[in-house]
C-alpha angles and dihedrals in degrees: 000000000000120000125194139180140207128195122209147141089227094194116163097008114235145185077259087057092054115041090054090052086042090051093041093050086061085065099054144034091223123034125193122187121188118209125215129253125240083238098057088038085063100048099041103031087027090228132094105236119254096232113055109256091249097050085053093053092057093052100046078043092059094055114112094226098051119086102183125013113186133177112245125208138155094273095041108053126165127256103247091181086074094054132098101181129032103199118207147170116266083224083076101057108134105023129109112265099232079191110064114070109239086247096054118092107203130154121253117205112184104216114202130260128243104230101186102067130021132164079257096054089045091053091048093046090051095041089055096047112092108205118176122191122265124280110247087248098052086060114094126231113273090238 
């Protein structure tokens, strides 16, 4: 059986989100994918994530595709000996994998990054739309 893991903060879960858990789940027979902290969100994004880390586990956990989602912090590290496959974003090509021990052989497989959308695109994008509530003549009669 091949098992496979995926790291992420998984904040604001987008179509991005999805399609790289869909494409890692066609490597391995169990994907688990370990979700961020807030704490580890604010020392490595430099930002606290808008949804509430547990609220994030139990979204990536309701995917179809995703076997195991966990909530990953300093004092609760993953067991990379159990793992086959170490996904990660092709974004990150080049640069050294803090995840996988120096004595464990895994594959790593770079999946690739959906440019067109990301959580801090979808932030940007919020934060420069100007919405204002309704007129009072704009809102609809409640029958």
């Amino acid at each position: 059986m091949k098992r496979g893991v995926i790291f992420g903060v998984f904040d604001l879960i987008h179509v991005g989100h999805v399609k790289v858990l869909e494409k890692a789940k066609i490597y391995c027979d169990l994907l688990t994918v370990c979700v961020f902290s807030d704490r580890i969100t604010r020392t490595y994004k430099h930002r606290t994530p808008i949804i509430p880390e547990s609220d994030r586990v139990q979204m990536v956990n309701s995917l179809k595709f995703v076997d195991i989602a966990q909530l990953i912090d300093f004092r609760s590290p993953i067991d990379m000996k159990e793992m086959d496959i170490y996904f990660v974003s092709e974004k990150l090509k080049g640069k050294k994998l803090f995840m996988v021990p120096e004595n464990r052989i895994c594959d790593v497989i770079y999946l690739p990054y959906t440019k067109e959308i990301s959580t801090t695109k979808v932030i940007k994008r919020c934060q420069n739309t100007h919405l204002s509530p309704p007129q009072s003549s704009e809102i609809a009669p409640p029958f």
